[in-house]
N, C-alpha and C positions, 0 to 999 in steps of 0.2 A: 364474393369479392371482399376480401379485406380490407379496412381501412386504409387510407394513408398516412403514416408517422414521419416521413422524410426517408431520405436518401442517405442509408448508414456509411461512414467513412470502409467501413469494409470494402465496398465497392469500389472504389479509389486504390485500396491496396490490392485488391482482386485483380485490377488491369496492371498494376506495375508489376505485381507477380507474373502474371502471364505474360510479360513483354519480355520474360528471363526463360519463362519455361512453353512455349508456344508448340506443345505437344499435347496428343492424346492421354496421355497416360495421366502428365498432371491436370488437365481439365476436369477425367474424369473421379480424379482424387479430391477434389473444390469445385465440383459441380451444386455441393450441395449452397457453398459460399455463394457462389453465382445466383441462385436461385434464389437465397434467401434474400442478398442482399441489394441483388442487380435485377431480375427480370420480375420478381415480385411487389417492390415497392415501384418500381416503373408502371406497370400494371392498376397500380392501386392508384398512384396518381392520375395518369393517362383517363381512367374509368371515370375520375371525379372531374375535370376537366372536359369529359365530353359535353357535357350540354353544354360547354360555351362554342368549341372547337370542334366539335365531331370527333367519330371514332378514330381512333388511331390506332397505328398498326408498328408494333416492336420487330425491329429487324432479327432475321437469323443471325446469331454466332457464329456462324461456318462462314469461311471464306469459301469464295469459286476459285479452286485454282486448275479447272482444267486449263486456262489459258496464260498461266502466269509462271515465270521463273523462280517466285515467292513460294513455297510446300508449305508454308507455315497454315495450319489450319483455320485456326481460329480468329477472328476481327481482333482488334486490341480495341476495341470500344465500342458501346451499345448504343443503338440509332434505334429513337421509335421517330415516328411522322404522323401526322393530323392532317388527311388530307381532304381540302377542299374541291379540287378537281384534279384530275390525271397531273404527279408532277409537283403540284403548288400544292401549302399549306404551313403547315408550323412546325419546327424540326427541334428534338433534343438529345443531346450524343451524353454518355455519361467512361470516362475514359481517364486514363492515370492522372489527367492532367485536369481535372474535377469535372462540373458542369457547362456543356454548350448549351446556349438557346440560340434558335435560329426559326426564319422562315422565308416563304419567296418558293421561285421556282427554279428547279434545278436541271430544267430541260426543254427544249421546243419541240414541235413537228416543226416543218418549214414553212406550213401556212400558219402556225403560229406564229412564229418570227416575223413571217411578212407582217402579220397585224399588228405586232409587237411594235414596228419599227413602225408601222404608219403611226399607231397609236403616239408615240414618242416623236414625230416628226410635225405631228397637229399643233397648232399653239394651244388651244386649251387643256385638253388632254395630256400634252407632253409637258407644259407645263406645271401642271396638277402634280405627274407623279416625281419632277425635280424637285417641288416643296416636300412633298413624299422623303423622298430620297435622302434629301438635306435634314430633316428634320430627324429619320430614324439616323441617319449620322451623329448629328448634336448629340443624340440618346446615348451615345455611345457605340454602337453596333457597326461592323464594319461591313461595307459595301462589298459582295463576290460575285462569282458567275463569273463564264469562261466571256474572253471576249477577244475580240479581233484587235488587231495593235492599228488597224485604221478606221476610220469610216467607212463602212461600206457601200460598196457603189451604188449609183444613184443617187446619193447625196451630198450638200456641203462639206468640203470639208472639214468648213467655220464654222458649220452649224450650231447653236446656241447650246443645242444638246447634245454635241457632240461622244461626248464619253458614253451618255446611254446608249446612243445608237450604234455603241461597239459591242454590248452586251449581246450575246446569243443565250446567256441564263440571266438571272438577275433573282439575287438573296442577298439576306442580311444575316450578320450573328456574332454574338458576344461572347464570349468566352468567361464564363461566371467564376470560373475556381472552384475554393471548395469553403464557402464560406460559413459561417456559425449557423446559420438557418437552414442551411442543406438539410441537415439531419433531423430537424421538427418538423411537423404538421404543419410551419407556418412557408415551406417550399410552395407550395403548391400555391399561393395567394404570390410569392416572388416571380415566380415563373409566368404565370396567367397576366402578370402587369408586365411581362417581356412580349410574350405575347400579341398582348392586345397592343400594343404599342408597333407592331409590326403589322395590323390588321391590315392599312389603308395601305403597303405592298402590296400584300396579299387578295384585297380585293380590287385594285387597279388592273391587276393583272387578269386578274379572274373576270374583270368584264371586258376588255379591252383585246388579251391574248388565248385566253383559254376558250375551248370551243362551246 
C-alpha cells in the first residue's frame, strides 16, 4: 500500500468530466485518471486511518440501473465508509463539488428504530445525544437522515426531542470543498479531526440502536 500524499485536484476534475461524458467509452479512456487519482489515494488514506476508524470499504463506480429510468452508468462521486456496525460509521464522498466528510447511520431495521426512539424518548439518553447533536451542529456539520414530517405515534407531540424522534436515519456531514490541504499528506490529520468530532454520533448510536 502506498503512501498517503493527499487527494490530487485531478479528482475533482475527473467527476466534472464525467458529469458531461457518463458513458462507457469515456470512463474506459480515463480509467487510468480514476485510478491514479481517485480510488488510489482514497485507498491509501482509508489504510492509514484504520487503526483509529476501522476497515473501510470504497464503493463501486457502477450504478445499479436495473431499476432506474437513469442508463447513466457510472456514480458521479466516490463514497468509501468505515463501518462500525451494519449501517453506522464514518462516511467520505469525493465528487465535482470537492470533499464530503460525514458519519452516522443511514439506515434502521425496525427493531432498531424502536430502540432508537426509546433511546431518544429516555431523559438521560435522549438527552445526551441532543448535546450530541447540538454540538456536532456548532461544528458545523449539517444534521440528515430521512424523517417523518410528524412525531410518531406513541408519542408527545411536544416532546422535548421532538425533531429527533422524527428521525428514521440519523447522520451528520460537511461539505469540505476542495481546499489547499486536500492535496498534501496533511488531508488525512483534517479529515480524522472531522471524524472524531462525529465519534459521540456514532457511538450513541452504536449502543443505544445498533444490535
Amino acid at each position: 500500500m502506498s503512501t498517503f500524499e493527499g487527494i490530487p485536484s485531478a479528482a475533482f476534475r475527473f467527476y466534472e468530466e464525467l458529469e458531461e461524458n457518463n458513458n462507457r467509452e469515456w470512463w474506459l479512456e480515463h480509467k487510468d485518471i480514476y485510478d491514479a487519482a481517485v480510488k488510489e489515494p482514497l485507498a491509501a488514506l482509508l489504510s492509514e486511518l484504520e487503526p483509529e476508524f476501522g476497515p473501510a470499504k470504497i464503493f463501486r463506480p457502477n450504478r445499479d440501473v436495473r431499476f432506474s429510468q437513469d442508463k447513466s452508468p457510472y456514480k458521479t462521486a466516490q463514497g468509501a465508509f468505515a463501518a462500525s456496525h451494519e449501517g453506522l460509521g464514518f462516511y467520505l464522498q469525493v465528487s465535482a463539488d470537492g470533499l464530503l466528510v460525514g458519519g452516522g447511520c443511514h439506515s434502521y431495521t425496525p427493531a432498531q428504530l424502536a430502540r432508537f426512539r426509546a433511546a431518544v424518548d429516555a431523559p438521560d439518553s435522549g438527552g445526551e445525544l441532543q448535546q450530541i447533536v447540538d454540538s456536532v451542529a456548532a461544528a458545523g456539520f449539517a444534521i440528515q437522515g430521512e424523517k417523518l414530517k410528524t412525531v410518531p405515534r406513541g408519542f408527545d407531540k411536544d416532546h422535548p426531542r421532538a425533531e429527533l424522534l422524527k428521525h428514521k436515519s440519523l447522520s451528520a456531514g460537511v461539505e469540505v470543498g476542495e481546499p489547499e490541504w486536500l492535496s498534501t499528506p496533511s488531508a488525512k490529520q483534517e479529515i480524522a479531526d472531522r471524524w472524531e468530532l462525529l465519534r459521540p454520533l456514532v457511538e450513541w448510536v452504536g449502543k443505544h440502536a445498533a444490535p
